[in-house]
C-alpha positions in Angstrom: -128.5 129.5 124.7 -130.1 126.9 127.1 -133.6 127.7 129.0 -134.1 126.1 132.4 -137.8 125.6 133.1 -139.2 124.5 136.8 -141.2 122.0 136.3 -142.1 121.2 140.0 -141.0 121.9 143.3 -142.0 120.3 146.6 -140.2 119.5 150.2 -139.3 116.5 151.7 -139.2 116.8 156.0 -137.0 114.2 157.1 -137.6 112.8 161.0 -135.2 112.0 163.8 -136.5 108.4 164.8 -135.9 106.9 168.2 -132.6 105.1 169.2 -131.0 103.7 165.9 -134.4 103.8 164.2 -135.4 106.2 161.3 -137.8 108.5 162.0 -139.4 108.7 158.5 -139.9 111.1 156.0 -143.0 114.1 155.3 -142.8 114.8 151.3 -145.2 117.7 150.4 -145.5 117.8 147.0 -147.9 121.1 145.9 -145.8 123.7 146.6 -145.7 126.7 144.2 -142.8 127.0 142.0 -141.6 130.7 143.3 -141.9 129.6 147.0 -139.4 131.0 149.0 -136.5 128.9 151.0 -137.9 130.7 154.3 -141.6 130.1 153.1 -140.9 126.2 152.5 -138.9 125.6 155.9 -141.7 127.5 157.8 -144.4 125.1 156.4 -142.2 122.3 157.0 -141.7 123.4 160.8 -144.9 123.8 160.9 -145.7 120.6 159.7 -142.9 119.2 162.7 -145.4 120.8 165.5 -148.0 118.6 164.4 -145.7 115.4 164.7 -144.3 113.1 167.3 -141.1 113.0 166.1 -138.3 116.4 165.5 -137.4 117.4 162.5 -133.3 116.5 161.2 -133.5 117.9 157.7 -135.6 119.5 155.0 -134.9 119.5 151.3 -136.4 121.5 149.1 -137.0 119.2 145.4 -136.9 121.1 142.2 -137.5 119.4 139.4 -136.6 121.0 136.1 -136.0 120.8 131.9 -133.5 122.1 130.6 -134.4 123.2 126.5 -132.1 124.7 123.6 
């Protein structure tokens, strides 16, 4: 039987940039392993209000081991 262990999870905020330029990306990387979905994308709308630019997408990371 395999085991899946989290061994980090952060989110990445991804901007809108202007004309054909992109906008750039946020990455907060200290974000607690049992974080909600609706927790994370409320930080990271949060984190939009305090920037120029609007958010286009946010990606929750999770990286993991996978053990026999």
């Amino acid at each position: 039987m395999a085991n899946l262990n989290t061994l980090k999870t952060s989110f990445t905020a991804e901007y809108i940039g202007d004309g054909g330029k992109s906008g750039g990306t946020y990455t907060c990387s200290s974000v607690k392993n049992d974080a909600s979905d609706a927790g994370i994308e409320l930080a990271a709308r949060a984190v939009t209000d305090l920037q120029s630019k609007m958010v286009k997408k946010i990606f929750k990371v999770v990286g993991a081991e996978l053990t026999r």
